[in-house]
N, CA, C and O atoms as CSV, one atom per row, in Angstrom:
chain,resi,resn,atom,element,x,y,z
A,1,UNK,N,N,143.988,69.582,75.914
A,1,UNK,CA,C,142.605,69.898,75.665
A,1,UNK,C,C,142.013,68.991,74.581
A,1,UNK,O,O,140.959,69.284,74.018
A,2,UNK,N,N,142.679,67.935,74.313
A,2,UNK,CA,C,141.770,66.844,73.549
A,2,UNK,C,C,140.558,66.164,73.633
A,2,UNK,O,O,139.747,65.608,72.892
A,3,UNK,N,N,140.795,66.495,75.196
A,3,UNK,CA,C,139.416,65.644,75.646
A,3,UNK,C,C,137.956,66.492,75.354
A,3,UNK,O,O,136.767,66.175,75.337
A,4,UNK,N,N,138.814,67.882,75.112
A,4,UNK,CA,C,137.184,68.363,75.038
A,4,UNK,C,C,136.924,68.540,73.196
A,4,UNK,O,O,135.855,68.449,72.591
A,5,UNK,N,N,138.187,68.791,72.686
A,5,UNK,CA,C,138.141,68.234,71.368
A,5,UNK,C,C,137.121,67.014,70.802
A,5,UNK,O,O,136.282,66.971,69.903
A,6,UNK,N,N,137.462,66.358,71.471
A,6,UNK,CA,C,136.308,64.993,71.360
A,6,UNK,C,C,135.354,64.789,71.545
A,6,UNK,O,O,134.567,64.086,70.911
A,7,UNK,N,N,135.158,65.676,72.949
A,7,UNK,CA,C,133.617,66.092,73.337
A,7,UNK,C,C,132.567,66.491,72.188
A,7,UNK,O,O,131.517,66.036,71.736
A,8,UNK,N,N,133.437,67.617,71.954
A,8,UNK,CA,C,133.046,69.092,71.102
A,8,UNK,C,C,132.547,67.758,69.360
A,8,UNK,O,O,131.440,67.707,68.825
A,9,UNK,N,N,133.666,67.022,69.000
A,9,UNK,CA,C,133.681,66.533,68.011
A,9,UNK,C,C,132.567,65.368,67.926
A,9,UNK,O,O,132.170,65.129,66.786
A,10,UNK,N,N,132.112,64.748,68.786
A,10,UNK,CA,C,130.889,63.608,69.169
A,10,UNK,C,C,129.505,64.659,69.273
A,10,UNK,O,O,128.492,64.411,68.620
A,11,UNK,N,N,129.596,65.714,70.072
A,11,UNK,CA,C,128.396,66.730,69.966
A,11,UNK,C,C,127.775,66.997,68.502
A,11,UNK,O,O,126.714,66.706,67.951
A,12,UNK,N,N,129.036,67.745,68.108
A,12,UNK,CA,C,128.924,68.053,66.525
A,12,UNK,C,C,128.080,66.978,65.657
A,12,UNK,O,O,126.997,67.328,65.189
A,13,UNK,N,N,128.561,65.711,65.450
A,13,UNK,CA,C,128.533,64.652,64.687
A,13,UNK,C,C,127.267,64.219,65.385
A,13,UNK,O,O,126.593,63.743,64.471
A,14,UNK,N,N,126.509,64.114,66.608
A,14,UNK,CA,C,125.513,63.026,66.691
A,14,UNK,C,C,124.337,64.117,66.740
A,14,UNK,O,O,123.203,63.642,66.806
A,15,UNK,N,N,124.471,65.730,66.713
A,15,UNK,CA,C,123.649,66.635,66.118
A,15,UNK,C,C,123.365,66.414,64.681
A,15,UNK,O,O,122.227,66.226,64.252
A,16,UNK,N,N,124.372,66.439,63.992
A,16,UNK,CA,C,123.955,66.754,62.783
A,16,UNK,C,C,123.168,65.593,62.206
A,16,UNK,O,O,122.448,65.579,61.208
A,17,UNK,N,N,123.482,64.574,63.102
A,17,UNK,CA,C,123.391,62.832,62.570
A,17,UNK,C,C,121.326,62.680,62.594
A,17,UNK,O,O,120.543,62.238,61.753
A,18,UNK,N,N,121.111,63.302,64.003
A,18,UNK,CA,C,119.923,63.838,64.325
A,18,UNK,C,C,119.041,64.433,63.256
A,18,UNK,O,O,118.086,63.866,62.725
A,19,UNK,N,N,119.633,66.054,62.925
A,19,UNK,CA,C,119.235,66.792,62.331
A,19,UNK,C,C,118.664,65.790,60.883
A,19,UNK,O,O,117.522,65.520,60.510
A,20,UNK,N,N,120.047,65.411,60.308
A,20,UNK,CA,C,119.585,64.592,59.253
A,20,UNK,C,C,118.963,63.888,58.025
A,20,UNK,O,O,119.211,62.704,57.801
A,21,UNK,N,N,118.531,62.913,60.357
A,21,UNK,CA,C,117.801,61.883,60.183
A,21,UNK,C,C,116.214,62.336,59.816
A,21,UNK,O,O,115.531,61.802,58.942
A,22,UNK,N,N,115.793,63.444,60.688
A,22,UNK,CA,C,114.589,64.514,60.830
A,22,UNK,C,C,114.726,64.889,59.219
A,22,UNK,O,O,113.792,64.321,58.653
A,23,UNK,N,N,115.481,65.580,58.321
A,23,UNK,CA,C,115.037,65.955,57.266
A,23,UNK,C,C,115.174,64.480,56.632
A,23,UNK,O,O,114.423,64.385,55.661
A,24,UNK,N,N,115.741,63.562,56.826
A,24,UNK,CA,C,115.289,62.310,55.332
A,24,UNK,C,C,113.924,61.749,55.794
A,24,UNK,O,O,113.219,61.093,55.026
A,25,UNK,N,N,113.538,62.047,57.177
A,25,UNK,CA,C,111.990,61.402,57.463
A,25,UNK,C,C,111.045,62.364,56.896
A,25,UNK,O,O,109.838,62.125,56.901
A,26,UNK,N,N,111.431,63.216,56.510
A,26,UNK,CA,C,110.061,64.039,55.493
A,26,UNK,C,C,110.338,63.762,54.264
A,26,UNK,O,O,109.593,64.217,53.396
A,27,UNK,N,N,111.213,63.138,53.978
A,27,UNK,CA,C,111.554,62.616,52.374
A,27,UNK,C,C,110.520,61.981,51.712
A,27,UNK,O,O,109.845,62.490,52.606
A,28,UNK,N,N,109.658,61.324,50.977
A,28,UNK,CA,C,108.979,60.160,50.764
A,28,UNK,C,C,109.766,58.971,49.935
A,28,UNK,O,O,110.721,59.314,49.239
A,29,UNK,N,N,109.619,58.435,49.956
A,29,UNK,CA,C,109.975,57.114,49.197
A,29,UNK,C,C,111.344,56.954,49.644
A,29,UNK,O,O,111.951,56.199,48.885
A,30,UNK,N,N,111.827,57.253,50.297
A,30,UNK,CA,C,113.505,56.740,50.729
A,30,UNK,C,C,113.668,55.357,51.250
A,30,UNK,O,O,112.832,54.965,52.064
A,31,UNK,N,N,114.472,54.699,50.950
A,31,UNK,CA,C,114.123,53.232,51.063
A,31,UNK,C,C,115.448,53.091,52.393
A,31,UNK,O,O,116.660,53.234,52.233
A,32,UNK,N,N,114.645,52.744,53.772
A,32,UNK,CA,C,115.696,53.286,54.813
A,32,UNK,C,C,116.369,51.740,54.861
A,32,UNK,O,O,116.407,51.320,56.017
A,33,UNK,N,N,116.848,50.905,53.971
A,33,UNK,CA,C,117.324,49.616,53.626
A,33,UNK,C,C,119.007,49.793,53.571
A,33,UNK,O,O,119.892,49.211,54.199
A,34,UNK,N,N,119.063,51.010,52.392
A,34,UNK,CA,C,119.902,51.073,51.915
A,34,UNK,C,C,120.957,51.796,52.939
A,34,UNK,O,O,120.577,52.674,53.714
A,35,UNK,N,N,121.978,51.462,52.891
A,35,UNK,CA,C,123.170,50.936,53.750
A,35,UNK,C,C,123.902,52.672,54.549
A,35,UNK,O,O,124.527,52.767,55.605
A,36,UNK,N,N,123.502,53.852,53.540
A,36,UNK,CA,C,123.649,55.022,54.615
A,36,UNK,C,C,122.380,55.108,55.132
A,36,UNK,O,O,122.401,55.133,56.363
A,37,UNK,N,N,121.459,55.153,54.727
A,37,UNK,CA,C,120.531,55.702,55.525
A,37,UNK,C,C,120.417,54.497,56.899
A,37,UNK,O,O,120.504,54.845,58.076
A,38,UNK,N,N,120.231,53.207,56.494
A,38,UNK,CA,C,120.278,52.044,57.251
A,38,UNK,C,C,121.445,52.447,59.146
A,38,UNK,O,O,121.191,52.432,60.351
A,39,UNK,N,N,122.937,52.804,58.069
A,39,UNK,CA,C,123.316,53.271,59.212
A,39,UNK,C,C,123.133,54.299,60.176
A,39,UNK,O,O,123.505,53.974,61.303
A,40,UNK,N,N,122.778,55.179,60.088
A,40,UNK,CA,C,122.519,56.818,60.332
A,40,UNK,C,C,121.270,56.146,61.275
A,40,UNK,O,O,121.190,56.383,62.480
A,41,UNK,N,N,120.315,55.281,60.558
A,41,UNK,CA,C,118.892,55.074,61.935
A,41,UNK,C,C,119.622,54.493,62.633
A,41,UNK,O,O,119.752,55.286,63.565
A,42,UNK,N,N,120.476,53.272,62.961
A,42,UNK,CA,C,120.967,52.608,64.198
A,42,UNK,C,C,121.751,53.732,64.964
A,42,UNK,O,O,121.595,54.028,66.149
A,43,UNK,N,N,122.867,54.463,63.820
A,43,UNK,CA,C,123.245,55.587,64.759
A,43,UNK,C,C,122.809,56.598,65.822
A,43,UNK,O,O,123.518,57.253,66.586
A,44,UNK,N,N,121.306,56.568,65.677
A,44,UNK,CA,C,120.418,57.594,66.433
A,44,UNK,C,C,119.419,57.108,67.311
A,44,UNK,O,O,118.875,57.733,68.221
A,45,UNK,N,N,119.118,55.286,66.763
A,45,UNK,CA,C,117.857,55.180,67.715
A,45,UNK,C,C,118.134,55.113,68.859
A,45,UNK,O,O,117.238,55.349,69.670
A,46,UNK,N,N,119.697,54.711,69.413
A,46,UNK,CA,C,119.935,54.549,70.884
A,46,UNK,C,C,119.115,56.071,72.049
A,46,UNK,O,O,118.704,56.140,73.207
A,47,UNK,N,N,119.255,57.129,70.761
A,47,UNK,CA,C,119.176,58.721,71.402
A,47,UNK,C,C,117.295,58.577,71.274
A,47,UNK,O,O,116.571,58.693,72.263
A,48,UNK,N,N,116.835,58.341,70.027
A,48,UNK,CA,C,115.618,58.634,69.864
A,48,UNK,C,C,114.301,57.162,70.189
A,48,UNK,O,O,113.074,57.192,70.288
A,49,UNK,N,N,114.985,56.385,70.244
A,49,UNK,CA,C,113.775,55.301,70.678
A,49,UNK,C,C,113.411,55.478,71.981
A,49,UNK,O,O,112.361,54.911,72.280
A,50,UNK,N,N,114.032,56.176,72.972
A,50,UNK,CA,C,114.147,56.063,74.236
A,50,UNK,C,C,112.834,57.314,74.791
A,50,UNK,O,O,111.983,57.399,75.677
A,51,UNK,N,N,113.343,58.131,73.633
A,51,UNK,CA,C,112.531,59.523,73.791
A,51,UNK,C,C,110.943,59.002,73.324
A,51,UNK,O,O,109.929,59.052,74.020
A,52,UNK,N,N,111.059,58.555,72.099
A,52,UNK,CA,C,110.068,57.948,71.238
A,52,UNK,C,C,108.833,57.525,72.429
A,52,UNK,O,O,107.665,57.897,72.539
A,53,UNK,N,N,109.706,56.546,73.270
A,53,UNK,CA,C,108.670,55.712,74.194
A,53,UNK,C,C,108.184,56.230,75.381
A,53,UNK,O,O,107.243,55.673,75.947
A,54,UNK,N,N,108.705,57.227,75.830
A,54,UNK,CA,C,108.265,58.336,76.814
A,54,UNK,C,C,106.892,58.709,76.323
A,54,UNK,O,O,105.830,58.233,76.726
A,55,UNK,N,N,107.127,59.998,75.021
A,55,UNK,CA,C,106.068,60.269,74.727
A,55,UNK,C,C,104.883,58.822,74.663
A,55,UNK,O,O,103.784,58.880,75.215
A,56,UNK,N,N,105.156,58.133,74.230
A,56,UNK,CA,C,104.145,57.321,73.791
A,56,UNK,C,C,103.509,56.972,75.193
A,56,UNK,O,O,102.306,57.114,75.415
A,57,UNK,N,N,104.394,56.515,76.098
A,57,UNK,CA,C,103.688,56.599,77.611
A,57,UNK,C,C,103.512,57.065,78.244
A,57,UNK,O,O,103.357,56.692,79.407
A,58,UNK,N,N,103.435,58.232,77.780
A,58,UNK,CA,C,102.485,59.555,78.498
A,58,UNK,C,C,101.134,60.318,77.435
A,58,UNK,O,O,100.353,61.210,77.766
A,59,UNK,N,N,101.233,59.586,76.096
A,59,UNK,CA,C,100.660,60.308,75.305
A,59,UNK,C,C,100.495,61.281,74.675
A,59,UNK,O,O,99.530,62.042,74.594
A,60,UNK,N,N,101.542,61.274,74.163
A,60,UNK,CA,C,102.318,62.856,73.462
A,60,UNK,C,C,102.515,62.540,72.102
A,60,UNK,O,O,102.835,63.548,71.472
A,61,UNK,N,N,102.464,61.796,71.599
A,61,UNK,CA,C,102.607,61.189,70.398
A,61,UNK,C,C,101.923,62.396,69.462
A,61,UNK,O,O,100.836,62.868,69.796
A,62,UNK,N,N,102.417,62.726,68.627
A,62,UNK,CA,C,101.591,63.699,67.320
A,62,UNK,C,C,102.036,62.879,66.496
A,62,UNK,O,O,102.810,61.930,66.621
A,63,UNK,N,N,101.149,63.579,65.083
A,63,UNK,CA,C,101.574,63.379,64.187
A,63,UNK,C,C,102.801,63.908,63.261
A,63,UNK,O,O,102.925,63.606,62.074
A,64,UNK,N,N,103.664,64.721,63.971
A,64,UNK,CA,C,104.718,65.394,64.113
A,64,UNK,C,C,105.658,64.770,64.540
A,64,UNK,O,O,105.348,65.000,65.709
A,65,UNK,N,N,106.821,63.989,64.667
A,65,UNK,CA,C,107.394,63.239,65.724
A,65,UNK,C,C,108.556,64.697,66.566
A,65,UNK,O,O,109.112,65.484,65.800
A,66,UNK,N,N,108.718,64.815,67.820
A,66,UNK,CA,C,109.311,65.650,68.263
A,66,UNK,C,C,110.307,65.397,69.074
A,66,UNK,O,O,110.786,66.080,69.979
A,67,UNK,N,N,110.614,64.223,68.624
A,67,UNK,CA,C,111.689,63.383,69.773
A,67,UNK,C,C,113.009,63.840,68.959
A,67,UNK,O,O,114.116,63.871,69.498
A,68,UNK,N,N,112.734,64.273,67.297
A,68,UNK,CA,C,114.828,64.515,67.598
A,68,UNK,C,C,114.722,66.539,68.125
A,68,UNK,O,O,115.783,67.138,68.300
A,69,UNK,N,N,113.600,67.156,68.267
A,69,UNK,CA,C,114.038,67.975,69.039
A,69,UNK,C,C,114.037,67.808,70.355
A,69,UNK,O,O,115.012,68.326,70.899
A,70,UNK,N,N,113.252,67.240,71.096
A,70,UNK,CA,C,113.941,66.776,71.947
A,70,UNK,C,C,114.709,66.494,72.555
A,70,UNK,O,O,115.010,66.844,73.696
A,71,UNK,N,N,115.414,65.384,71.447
A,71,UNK,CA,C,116.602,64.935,71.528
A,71,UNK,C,C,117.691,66.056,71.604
A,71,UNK,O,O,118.552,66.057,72.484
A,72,UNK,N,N,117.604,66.975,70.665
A,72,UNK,CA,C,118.626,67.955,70.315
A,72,UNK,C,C,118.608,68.862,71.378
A,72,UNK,O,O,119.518,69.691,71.372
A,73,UNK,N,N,117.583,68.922,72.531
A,73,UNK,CA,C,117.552,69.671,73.601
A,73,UNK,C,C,118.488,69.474,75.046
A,73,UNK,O,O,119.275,70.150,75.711
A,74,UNK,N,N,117.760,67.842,75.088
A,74,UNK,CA,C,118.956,67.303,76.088
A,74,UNK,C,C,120.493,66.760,76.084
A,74,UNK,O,O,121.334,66.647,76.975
A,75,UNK,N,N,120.487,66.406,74.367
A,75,UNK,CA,C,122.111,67.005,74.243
A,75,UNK,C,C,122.516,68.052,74.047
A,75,UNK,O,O,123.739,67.913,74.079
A,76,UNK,N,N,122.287,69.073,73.852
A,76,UNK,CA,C,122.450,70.250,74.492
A,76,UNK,C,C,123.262,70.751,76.155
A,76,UNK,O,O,124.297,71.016,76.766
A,77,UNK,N,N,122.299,70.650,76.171
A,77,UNK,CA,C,121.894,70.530,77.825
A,77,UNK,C,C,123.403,69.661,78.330
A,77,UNK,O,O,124.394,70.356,78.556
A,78,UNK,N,N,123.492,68.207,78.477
A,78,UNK,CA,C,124.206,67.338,78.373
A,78,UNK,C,C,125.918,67.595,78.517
A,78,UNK,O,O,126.682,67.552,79.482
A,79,UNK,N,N,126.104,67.878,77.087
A,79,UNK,CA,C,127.390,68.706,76.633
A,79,UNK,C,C,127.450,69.685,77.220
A,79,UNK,O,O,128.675,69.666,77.342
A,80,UNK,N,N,127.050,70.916,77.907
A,80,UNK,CA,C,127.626,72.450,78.252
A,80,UNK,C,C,128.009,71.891,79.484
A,80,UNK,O,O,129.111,72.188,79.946
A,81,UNK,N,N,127.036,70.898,80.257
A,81,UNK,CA,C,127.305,70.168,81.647
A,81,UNK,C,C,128.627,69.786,81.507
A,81,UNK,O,O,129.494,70.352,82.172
A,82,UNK,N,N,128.984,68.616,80.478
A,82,UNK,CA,C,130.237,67.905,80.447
A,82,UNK,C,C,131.342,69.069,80.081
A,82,UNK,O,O,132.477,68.928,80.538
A,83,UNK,N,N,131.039,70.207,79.275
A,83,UNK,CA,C,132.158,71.024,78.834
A,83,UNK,C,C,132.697,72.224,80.196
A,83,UNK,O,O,133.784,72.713,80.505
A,84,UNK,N,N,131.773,72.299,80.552
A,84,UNK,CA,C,132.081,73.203,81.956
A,84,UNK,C,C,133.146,72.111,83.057
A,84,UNK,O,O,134.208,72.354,83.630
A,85,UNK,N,N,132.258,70.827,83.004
A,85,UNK,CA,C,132.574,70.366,84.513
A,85,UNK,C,C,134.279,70.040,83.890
A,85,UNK,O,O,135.082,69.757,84.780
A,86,UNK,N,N,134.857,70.073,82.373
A,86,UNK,CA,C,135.619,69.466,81.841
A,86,UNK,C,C,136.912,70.790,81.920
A,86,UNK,O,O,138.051,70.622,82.355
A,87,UNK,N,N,136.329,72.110,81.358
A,87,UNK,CA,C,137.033,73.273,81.930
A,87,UNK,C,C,137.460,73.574,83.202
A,87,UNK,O,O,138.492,74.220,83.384
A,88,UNK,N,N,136.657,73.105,84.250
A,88,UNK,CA,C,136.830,73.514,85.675
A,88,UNK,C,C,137.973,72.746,86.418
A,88,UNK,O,O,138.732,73.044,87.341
A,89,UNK,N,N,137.761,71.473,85.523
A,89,UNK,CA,C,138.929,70.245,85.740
A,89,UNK,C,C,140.591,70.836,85.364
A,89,UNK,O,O,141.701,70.747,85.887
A,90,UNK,N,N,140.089,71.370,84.339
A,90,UNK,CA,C,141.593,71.136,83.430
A,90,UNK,C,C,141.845,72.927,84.140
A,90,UNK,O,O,143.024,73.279,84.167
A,91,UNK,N,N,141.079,73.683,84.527
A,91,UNK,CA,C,141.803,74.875,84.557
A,91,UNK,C,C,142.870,74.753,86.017
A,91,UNK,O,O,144.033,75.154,86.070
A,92,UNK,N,N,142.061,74.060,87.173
A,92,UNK,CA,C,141.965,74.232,87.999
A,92,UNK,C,C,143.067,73.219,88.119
A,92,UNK,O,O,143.510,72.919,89.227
């Protein structure tokens, strides 16, 4: 059952990585240069630029950004898919 160990352990980690990122963007003055925060945005934009540009081309854009819930919706979503189809494997 490692594999879902890993699952479970990448879920965990690119949530919280999310979560975060969402509270240091209400921060002010954080200088996103510096080398954690620097990493943590590359870590996430693969998840959130993608979302980012949806809204924007459909026009959803607020002044709110809502793409890491979003985000946090369809990994969600995502993971219970992979953890089921991953149980059904290994039970069966």
């Amino acid at each position: 059952m490692l594999i879902l160990r890993l699952l479970n352990l990448c879920y965990e980690l690119t949530t919280l990585s999310i979560i975060v990122r969402a509270v240091i963007s209400w921060i002010p003055n954080i200088d996103c240069y510096k080398e954690p925060i620097k990493t943590l945005i590359k870590f996430t934009d693969w998840i959130l630029d993608p979302i980012k540009d949806l809204l924007d081309r459909f026009g959803l854009l607020t002044v709110i950004d809502v793409s890491p819930i979003i985000a946090l919706f369809l990994i969600n979503i995502v993971y219970k898919f992979l953890y089921r189809i991953l149980i059904m494997f290994f039970i069966n």
